[in-house]
C-alpha positions as CSV (number, residue, x, y, z in Angstrom):
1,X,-28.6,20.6,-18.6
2,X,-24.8,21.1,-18.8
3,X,-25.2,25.0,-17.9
4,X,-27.8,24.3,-15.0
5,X,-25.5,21.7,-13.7
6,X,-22.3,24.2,-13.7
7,X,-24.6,27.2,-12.3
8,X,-25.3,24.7,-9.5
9,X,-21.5,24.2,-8.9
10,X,-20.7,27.9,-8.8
11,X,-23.3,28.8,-6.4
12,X,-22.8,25.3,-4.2
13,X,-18.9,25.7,-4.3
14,X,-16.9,28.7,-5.9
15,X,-13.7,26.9,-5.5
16,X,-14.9,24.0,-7.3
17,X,-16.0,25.8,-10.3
18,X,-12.6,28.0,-10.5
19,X,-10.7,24.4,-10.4
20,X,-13.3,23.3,-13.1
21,X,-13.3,26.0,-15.6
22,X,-9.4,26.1,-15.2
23,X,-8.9,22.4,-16.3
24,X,-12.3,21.0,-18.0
25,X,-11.0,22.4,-21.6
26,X,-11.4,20.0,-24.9
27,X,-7.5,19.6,-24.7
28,X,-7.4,18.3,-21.6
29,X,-9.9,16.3,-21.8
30,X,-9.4,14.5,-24.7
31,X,-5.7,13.7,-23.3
32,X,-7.2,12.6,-20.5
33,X,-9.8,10.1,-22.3
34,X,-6.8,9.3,-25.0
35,X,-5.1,8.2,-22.1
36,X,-7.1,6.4,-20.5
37,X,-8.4,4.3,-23.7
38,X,-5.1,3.8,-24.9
39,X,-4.1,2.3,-21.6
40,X,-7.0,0.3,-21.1
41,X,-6.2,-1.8,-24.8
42,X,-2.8,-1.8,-23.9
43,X,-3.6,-3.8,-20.7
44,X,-6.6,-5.9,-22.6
45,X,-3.9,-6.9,-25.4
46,X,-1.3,-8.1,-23.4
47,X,-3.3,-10.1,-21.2
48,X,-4.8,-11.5,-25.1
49,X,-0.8,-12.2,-25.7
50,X,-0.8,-14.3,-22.6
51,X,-3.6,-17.1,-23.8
52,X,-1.7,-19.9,-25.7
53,X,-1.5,-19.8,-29.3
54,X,-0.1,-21.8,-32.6
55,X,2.9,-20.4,-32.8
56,X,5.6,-21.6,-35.0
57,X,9.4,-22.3,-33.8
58,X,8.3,-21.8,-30.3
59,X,9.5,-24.6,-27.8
60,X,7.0,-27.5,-27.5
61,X,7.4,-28.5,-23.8
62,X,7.1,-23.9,-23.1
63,X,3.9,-24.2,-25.4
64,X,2.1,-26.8,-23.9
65,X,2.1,-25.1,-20.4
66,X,0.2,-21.9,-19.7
67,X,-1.1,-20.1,-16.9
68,X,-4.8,-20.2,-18.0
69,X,-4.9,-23.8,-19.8
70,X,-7.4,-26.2,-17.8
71,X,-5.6,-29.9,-19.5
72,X,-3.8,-32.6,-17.9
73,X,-0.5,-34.1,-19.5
74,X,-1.5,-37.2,-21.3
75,X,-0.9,-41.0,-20.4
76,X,2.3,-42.2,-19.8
77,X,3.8,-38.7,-19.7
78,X,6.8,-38.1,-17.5
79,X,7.7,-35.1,-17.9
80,X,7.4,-31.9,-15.1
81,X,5.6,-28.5,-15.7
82,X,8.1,-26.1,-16.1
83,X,8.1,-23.1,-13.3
84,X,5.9,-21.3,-12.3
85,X,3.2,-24.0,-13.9
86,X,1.5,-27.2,-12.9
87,X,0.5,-30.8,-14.3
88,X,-2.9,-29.1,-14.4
89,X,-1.9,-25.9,-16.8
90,X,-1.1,-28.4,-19.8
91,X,-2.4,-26.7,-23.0
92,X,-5.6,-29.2,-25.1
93,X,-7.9,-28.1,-27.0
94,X,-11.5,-29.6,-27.5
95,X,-12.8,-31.4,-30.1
96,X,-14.0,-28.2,-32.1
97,X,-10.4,-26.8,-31.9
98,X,-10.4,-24.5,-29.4
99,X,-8.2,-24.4,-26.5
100,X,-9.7,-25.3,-23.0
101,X,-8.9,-21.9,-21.0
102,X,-9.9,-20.7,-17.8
103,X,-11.7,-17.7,-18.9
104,X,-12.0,-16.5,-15.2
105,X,-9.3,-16.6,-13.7
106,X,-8.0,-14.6,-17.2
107,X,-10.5,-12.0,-16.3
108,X,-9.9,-11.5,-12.4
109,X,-6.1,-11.1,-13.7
110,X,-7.7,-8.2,-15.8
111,X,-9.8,-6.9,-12.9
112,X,-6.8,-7.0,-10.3
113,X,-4.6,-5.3,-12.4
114,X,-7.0,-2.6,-13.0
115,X,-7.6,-2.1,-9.2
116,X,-4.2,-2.0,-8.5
117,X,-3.2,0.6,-11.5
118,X,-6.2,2.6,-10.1
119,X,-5.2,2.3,-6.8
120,X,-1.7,4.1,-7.7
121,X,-3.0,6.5,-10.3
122,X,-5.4,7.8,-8.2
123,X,-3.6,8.0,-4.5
124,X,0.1,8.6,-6.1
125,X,-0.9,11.2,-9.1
126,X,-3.7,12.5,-7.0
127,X,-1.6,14.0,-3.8
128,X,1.4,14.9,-6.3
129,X,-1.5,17.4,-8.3
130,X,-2.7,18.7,-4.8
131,X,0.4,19.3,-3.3
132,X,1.6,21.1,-6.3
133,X,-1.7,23.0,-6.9
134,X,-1.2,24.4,-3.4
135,X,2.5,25.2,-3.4
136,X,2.0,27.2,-6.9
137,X,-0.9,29.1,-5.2
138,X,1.4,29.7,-2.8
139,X,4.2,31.1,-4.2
140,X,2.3,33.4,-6.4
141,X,0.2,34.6,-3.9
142,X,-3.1,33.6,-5.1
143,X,-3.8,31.4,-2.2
144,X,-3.9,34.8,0.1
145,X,-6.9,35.7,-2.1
146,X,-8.4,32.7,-1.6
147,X,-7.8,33.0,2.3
148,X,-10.0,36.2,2.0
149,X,-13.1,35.2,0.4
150,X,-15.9,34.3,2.2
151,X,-16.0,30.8,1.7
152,X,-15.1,28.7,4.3
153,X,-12.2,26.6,4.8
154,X,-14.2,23.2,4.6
155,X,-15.3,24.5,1.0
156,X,-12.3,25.7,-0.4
157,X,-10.7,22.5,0.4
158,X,-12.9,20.2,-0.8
159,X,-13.1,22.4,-3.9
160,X,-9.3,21.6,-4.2
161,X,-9.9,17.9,-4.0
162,X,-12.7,17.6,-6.3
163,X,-11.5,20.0,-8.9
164,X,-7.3,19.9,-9.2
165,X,-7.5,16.3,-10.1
166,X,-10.6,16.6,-12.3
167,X,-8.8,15.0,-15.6
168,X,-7.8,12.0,-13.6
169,X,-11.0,11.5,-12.2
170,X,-12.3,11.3,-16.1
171,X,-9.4,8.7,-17.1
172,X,-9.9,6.3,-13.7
173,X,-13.9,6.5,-14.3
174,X,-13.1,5.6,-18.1
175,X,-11.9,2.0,-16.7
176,X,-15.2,1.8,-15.0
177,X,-16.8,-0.3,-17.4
178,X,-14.1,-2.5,-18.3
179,X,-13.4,-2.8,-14.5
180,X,-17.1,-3.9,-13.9
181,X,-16.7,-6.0,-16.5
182,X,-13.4,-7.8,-15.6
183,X,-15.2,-8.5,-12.6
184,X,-18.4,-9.2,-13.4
185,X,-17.2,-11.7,-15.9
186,X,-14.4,-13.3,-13.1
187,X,-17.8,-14.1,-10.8
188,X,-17.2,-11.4,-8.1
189,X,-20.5,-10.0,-6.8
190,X,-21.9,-6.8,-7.6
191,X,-22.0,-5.9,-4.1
192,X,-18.1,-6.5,-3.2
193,X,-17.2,-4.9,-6.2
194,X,-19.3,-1.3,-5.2
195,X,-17.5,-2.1,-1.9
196,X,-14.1,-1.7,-3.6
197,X,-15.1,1.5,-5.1
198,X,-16.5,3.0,-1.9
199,X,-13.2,1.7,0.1
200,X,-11.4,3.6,-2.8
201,X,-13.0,6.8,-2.5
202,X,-13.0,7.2,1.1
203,X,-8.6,6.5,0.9
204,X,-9.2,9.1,-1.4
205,X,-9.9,11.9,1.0
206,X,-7.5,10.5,3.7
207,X,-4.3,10.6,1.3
208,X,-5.7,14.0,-0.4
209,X,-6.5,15.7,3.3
210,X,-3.1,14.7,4.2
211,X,-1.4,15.9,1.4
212,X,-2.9,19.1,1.6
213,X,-2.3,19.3,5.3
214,X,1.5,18.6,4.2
215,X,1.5,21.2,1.6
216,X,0.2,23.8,3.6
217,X,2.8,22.9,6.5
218,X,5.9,22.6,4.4
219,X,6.0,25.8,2.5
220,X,9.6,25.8,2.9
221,X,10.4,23.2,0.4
222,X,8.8,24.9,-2.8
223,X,8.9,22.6,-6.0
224,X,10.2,19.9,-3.6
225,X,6.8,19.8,-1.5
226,X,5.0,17.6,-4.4
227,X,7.8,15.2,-5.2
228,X,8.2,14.1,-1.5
229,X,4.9,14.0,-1.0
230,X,3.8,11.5,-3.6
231,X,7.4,9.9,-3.1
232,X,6.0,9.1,0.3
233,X,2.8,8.2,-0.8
234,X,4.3,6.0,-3.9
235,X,6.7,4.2,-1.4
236,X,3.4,3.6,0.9
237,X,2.0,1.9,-2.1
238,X,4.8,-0.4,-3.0
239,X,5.3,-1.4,0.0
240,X,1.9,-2.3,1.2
241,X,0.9,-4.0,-2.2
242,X,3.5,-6.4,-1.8
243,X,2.4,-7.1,1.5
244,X,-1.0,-8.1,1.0
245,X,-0.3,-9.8,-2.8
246,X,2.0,-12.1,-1.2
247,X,-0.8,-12.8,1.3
248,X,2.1,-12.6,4.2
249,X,0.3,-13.4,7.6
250,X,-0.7,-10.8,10.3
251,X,2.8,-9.7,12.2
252,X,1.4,-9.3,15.3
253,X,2.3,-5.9,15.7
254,X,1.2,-2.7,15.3
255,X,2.9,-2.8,12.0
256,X,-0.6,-4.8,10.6
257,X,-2.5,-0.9,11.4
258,X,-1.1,0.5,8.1
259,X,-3.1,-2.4,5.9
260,X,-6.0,-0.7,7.1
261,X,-4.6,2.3,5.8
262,X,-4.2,0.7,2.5
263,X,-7.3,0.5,0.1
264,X,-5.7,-2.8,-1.4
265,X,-6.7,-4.8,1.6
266,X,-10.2,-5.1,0.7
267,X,-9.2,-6.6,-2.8
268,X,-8.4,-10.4,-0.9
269,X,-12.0,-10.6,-0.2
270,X,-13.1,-9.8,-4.1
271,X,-10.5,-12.9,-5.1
272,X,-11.9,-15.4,-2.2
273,X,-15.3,-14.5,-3.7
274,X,-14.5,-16.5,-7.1
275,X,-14.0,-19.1,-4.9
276,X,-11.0,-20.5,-7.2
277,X,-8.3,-22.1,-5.6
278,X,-5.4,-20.0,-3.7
279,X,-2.9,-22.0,-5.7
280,X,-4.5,-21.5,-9.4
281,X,-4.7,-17.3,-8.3
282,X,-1.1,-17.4,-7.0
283,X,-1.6,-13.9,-5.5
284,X,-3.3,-12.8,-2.4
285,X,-2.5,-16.2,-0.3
286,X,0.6,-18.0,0.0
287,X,0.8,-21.0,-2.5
288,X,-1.5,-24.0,-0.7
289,X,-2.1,-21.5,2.4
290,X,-5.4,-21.1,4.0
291,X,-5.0,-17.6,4.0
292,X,-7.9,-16.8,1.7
293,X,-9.8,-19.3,2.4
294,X,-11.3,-18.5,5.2
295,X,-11.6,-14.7,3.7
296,X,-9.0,-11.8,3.6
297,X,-6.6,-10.9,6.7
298,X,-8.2,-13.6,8.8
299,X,-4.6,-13.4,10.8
300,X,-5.3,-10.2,12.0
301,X,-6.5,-9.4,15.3
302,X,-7.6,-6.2,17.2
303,X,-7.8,-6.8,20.8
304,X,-8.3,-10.4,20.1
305,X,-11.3,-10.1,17.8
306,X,-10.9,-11.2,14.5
307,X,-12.7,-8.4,12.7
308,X,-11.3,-9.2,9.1
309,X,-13.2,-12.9,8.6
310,X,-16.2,-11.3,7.0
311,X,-15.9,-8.5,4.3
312,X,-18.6,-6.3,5.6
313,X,-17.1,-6.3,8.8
314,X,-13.3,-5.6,7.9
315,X,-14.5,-3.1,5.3
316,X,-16.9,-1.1,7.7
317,X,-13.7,-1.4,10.3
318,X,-11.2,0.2,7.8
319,X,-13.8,2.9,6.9
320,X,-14.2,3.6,10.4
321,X,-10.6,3.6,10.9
322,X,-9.9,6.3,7.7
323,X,-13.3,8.4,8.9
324,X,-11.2,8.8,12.2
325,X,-8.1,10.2,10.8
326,X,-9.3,12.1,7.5
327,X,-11.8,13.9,10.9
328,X,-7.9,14.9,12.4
329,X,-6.5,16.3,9.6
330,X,-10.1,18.3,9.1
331,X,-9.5,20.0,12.1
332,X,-5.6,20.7,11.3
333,X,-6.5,22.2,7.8
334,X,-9.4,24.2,9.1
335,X,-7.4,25.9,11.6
336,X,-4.1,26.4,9.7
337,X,-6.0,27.5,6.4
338,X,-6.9,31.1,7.5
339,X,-4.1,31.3,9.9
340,X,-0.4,30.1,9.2
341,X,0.7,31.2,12.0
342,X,-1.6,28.5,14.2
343,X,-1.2,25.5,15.5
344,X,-2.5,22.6,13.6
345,X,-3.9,21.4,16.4
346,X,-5.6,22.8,19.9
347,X,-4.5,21.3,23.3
348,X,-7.7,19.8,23.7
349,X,-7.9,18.3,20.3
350,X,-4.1,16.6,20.8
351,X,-5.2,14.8,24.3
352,X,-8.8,13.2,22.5
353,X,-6.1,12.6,19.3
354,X,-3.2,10.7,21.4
355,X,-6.3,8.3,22.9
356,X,-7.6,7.5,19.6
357,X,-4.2,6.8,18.4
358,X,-2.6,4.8,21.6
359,X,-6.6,2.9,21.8
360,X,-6.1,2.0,17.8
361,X,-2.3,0.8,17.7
362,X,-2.8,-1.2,21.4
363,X,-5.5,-3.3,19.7
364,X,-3.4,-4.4,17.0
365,X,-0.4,-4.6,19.9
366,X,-2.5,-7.0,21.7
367,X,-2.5,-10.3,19.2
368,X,-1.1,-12.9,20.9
369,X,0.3,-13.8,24.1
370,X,3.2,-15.4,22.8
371,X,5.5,-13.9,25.3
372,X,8.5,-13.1,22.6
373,X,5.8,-12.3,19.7
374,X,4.4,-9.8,22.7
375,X,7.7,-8.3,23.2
376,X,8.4,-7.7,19.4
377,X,5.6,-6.2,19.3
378,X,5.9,-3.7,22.2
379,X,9.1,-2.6,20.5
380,X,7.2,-1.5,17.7
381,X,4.8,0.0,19.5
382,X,7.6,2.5,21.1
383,X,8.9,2.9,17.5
384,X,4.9,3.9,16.0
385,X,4.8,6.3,19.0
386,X,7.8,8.0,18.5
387,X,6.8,8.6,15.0
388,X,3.4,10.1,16.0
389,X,4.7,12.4,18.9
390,X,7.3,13.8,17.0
391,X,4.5,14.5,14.4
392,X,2.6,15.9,17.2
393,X,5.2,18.2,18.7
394,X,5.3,19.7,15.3
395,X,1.6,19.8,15.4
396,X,1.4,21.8,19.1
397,X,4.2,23.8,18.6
398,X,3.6,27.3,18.6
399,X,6.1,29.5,16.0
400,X,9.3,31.4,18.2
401,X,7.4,35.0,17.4
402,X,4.5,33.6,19.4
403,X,6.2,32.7,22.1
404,X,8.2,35.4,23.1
405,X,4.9,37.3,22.6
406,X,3.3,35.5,25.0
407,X,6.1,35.3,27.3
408,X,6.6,39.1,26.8
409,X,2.3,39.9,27.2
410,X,0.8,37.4,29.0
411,X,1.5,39.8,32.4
412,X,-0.7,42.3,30.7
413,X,-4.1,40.0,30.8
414,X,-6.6,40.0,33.4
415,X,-5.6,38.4,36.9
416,X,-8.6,36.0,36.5
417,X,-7.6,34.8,33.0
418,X,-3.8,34.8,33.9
419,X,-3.7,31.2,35.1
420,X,-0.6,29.6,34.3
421,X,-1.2,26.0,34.4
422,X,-4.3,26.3,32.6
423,X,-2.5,28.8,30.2
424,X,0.7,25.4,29.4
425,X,-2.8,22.5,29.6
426,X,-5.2,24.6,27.4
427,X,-4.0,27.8,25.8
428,X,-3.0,28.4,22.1
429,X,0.0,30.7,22.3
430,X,1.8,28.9,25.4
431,X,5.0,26.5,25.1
432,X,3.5,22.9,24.3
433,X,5.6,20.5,26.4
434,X,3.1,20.9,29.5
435,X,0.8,19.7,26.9
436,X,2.9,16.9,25.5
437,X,3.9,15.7,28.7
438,X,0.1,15.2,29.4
439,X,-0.4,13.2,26.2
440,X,2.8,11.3,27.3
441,X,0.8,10.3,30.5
442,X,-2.3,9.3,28.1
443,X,-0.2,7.0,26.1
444,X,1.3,5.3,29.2
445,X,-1.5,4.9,30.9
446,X,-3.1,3.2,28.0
447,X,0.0,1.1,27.7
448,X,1.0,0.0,31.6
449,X,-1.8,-2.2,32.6
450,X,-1.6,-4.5,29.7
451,X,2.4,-4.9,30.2
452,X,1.1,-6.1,33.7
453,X,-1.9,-8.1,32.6
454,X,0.0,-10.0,29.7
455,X,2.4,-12.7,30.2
456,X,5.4,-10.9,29.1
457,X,7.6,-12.8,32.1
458,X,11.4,-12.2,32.0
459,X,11.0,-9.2,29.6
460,X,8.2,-6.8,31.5
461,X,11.0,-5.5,33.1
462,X,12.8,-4.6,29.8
463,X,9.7,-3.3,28.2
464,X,8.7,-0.9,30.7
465,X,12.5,0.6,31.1
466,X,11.9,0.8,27.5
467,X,8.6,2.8,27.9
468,X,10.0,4.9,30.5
469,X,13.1,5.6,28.1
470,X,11.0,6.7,24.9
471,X,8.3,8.5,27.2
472,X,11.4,10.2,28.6
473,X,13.4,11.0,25.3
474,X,10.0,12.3,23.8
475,X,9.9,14.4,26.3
476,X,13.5,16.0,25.9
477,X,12.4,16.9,22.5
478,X,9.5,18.7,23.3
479,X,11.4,20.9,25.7
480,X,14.0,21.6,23.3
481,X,11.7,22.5,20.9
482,X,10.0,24.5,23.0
483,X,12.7,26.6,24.2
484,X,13.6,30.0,22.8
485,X,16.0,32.9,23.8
């Protein structure tokens, strides 16, 4: 069966099987597995060293409290639960001596954990492999080869994600069944948790198309290309998990975009489903919030709809919103895979890519009308689009070589082809700020109405100088980027 199935492989994908043969070897495998077993008792025993215990010279009023105890203090006692417990974490045991635990919360504890350290493994070990893989094909050359061969791009590069990180694909799907169980055993549904895993995959190609995307656009850094990359990645992470564990409210801005960009944001639902309390969890929701009770980010807003009250919707919406941008960097792979020298991006693509991106961020703009909440978040609105159309500039940007032959040639084409404003709007080898200026307008006219329509006041005035002034600065960069001698 084993041979059929790898038969199969080479004939389906050719880049998958190379990755495969290279890396599926006893050695690496049983590291892999070692690894991931090891880890798994490692988390399993110290979440056993948490449950209380009789322990000898240990301090009585310490012992009698703990995290997962179910008790009450007993009559007449005065005394306060040391931090971080309550009056209702006192330690008893029943009358057959065994101590009166809250098995599930112990469990979710185990399942949440085990999200989270798959969450990192795969996103933050995942892009470094890539990113390296790539950057050591390129600099021995092998990754010409593969330029050559008949496949096409689309295959080789999903080859690359399915195969490079191959032994931590066995290790995370070695926690599988402790994971389900974890779950299972905390009273999460079935359903929610399959939801988890197909939220997890789909991040999964987003981070590993744009890590490849950045490794084939950063040559120049050699052995630096994986370490900022998963640095990024890893900082992402850190940031984001903190975020949603401390179950901080929505900041009605479009600073709340990037939890959809974050697989983690699914896991508040998964919680709320064991319907204990938000203070007995103490993660996920603020202590004594309603924050989960009424179901993950229920703060958050896009265009005034709360999307994020029900799982299915929320989930479906963050789907939609990775499908959307894992689609982008398709297209920027695709065309810079068999040509280095292109653009990551056509003309055409980059006016359809600003209007998803300004339609996305204005929604989650667009919370409130709280006239200074409004103008907060306007201002970092101007900051996300700086971000993107610098990225963008990069994007369109055609190399210097390429310009000056354009410049040099483009008298030698046909008189019906040589159009210049259709050459700056549409062509691949012209200067890109014609282009840029045009998804400027996009962006702005997305923008202007609603600083009309919403009660803004007193600062409408400073938030449309402040448009004009970014739209304007953008611009200057695009020219300058653009020029040559």
């Amino acid at each position: 069966m084993i041979p059929k199935l790898i038969e199969r492989i080479s004939e389906s994908n050719p880049q998958l099987f190379r990755e495969l043969k290279g890396r599926l070897k006893p050695r690496n495998l049983t590291i892999a597995s070692g690894i991931s077993l090891v880890g798994q008792l490692l988390v399993y025993l110290y979440y056993q060293a948490t449950l209380p215990a009789d322990r000898l010279n240990m301090s009585p009023r310490i012992e009698t409290f703990n995290r997962y105890c179910l008790g009450h203090p007993p009559a007449g006692w005065s005394g306060y639960a040391p931090y971080p417990y309550s009056n209702d974490n006192y330690c008893v045991k029943d009358l057959l001596g065994n101590w009166m635990l809250n098995w599930q919360l112990w469990w979710l504890d185990i399942f949440t954990c085990l999200s989270l350290v798959a969450i990192f493994a795969l996103l933050v070990a995942g892009s470094y492999l890539l990113i390296a893989d790539l950057s050591r094909e390129e600099r021995r050359g092998t990754l010409n080869f593969i330029r050559l061969s008949p496949q096409s791009a689309k295959s080789i590069l999903w080859g690359k994600m399915l195969g490079v990180p191959a032994m931590l694909y066995l290790a995370i799907g070695l926690i599988v069944p402790l994971h389900l169980v974890a779950g299972l055993s905390a009273r999460i549904p079935f359903e929610l948790i399959l939801c988890f895993y197909g939220v997890l995959a789909v991040s999964c190609a987003f981070f590993f198309s744009a890590s490849l995307l950045f490794a084939i656009v950063t040559t120049g850094l050699a052995g630096f290309q994986p370490w900022l990359g998963s640095g990024v990645v890893l900082f992402f992470l850190c940031g984001m998990t903190g975020f949603v564990m401390s179950g901080i409210p929505a900041t009605h801005t479009p600073f709340d975009w990037l939890a959809l960009l974050y697989p983690g944001t699914i896991l508040p639902y998964l919680v709320h489903s064991t319907f204990l309390p938000p203070r007995t969890v103490g993660y996920f929701a603020l202590q004594g919030s309603s924050y989960m009770e009424s179901g993950g980010l229920v703060n958050l807003h896009w265009y005034g709809q709360s999307l994020w009250r029900n799982v299915w919707t929320g989930a479906s919406f963050i789907l939609v919103n990775y499908a959307v941008w894992i689609y982008w960097f398709g297209q920027g792979l695709k065309r810079r895979f068999h040509n280095p020298l292109a653009t990551l991006w056509s003309k055409g693509q980059s006016y359809i890519i600003s209007g998803s991106f300004t339609a996305i961020v204005l929604g989650f703009t667009l919370q409130t009308t709280h006239t200074s909440l409004l103008f907060d978040s306007y201002s970092m609105l101007q900051v996300f689009s700086l971000f993107f159309f610098l990225i963008l500039i990069a994007g369109l940007s055609p190399e210097r070589q390429t310009l000056q032959d354009w410049a040099r040639y483009r008298h030698q084409m046909r008189r019906e082809r040589r159009n210049l404003a259709k050459e700056l709007i549409w062509g691949e080898n012209s200067p890109s700020t014609v282009a840029i200026a045009l998804n400027l307008f996009i962006f702005a006219a997305f923008i202007a109405p609603s600083i009309w329509l919403f009660p803004l006041e007193e600062s409408k005035t400073r938030v449309l100088v402040g448009l004009l002034l970014n739209v304007s600065t953008i611009l200057m960069y695009a020219r300058s980027r653009n020029s040559f001698s």
